[in-house]
Phi, psi and omega in degrees: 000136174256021179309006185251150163236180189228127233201100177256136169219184194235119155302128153290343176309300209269287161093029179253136181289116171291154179243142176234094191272144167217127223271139195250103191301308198303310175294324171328279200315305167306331159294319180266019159284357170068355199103332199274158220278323176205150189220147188289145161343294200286303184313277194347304189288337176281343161273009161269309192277358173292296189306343181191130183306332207259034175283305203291357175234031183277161155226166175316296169330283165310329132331279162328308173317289154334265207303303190335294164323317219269349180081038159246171178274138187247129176219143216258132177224126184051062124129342198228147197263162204192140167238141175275125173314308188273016177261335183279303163337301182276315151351298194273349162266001170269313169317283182310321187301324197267318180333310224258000000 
């Protein structure tokens, strides 16, 4: 998976540089879509948490919550909330735009 990023800083203790990882929820989530074009929630979160345990204590809420930050949208379809791949998609090209 690629959902970790990598973060270095200086223990002030010390001054020797630490690796810090932080976890990048926008690739997680992309990763467990797997591809497929819109996936329901309630799928998503058991496929986040196959990829990483601390996942598993996500809610439908924190989900949202989450893809809010991130500027997608969770939209209802026949009934059941769902994230669209490509609303996920324009996240990480908007994200890499502001990167560069």
């Amino acid at each position: 998976m690629t959902g970790i990023t990598e973060l270095r800083h200086t223990d002030p203790g010390s001054g020797t540089p630490e690796l810090e990882t932080k976890p990048d929820h926008l690739a997680a989530i992309l990763d467990a879509m797997r591809g497929e074009v819109r996936v329901r929630t309630v799928a998503l979160l058991g496929r986040l948490a196959e990829f990483d345990p601390a996942y598993g204590a996500w809610t439908s809420r924190k989900l949202t919550a989450e893809l809010e930050l991130l500027g997608v949208a969770v939209k209802k379809t026949g009934g059941n909330s769902v994230v669209l791949l490509d609303h996920l998609e324009e996240a990480v090209s908007r994200r890499d735009s502001e990167d560069k």
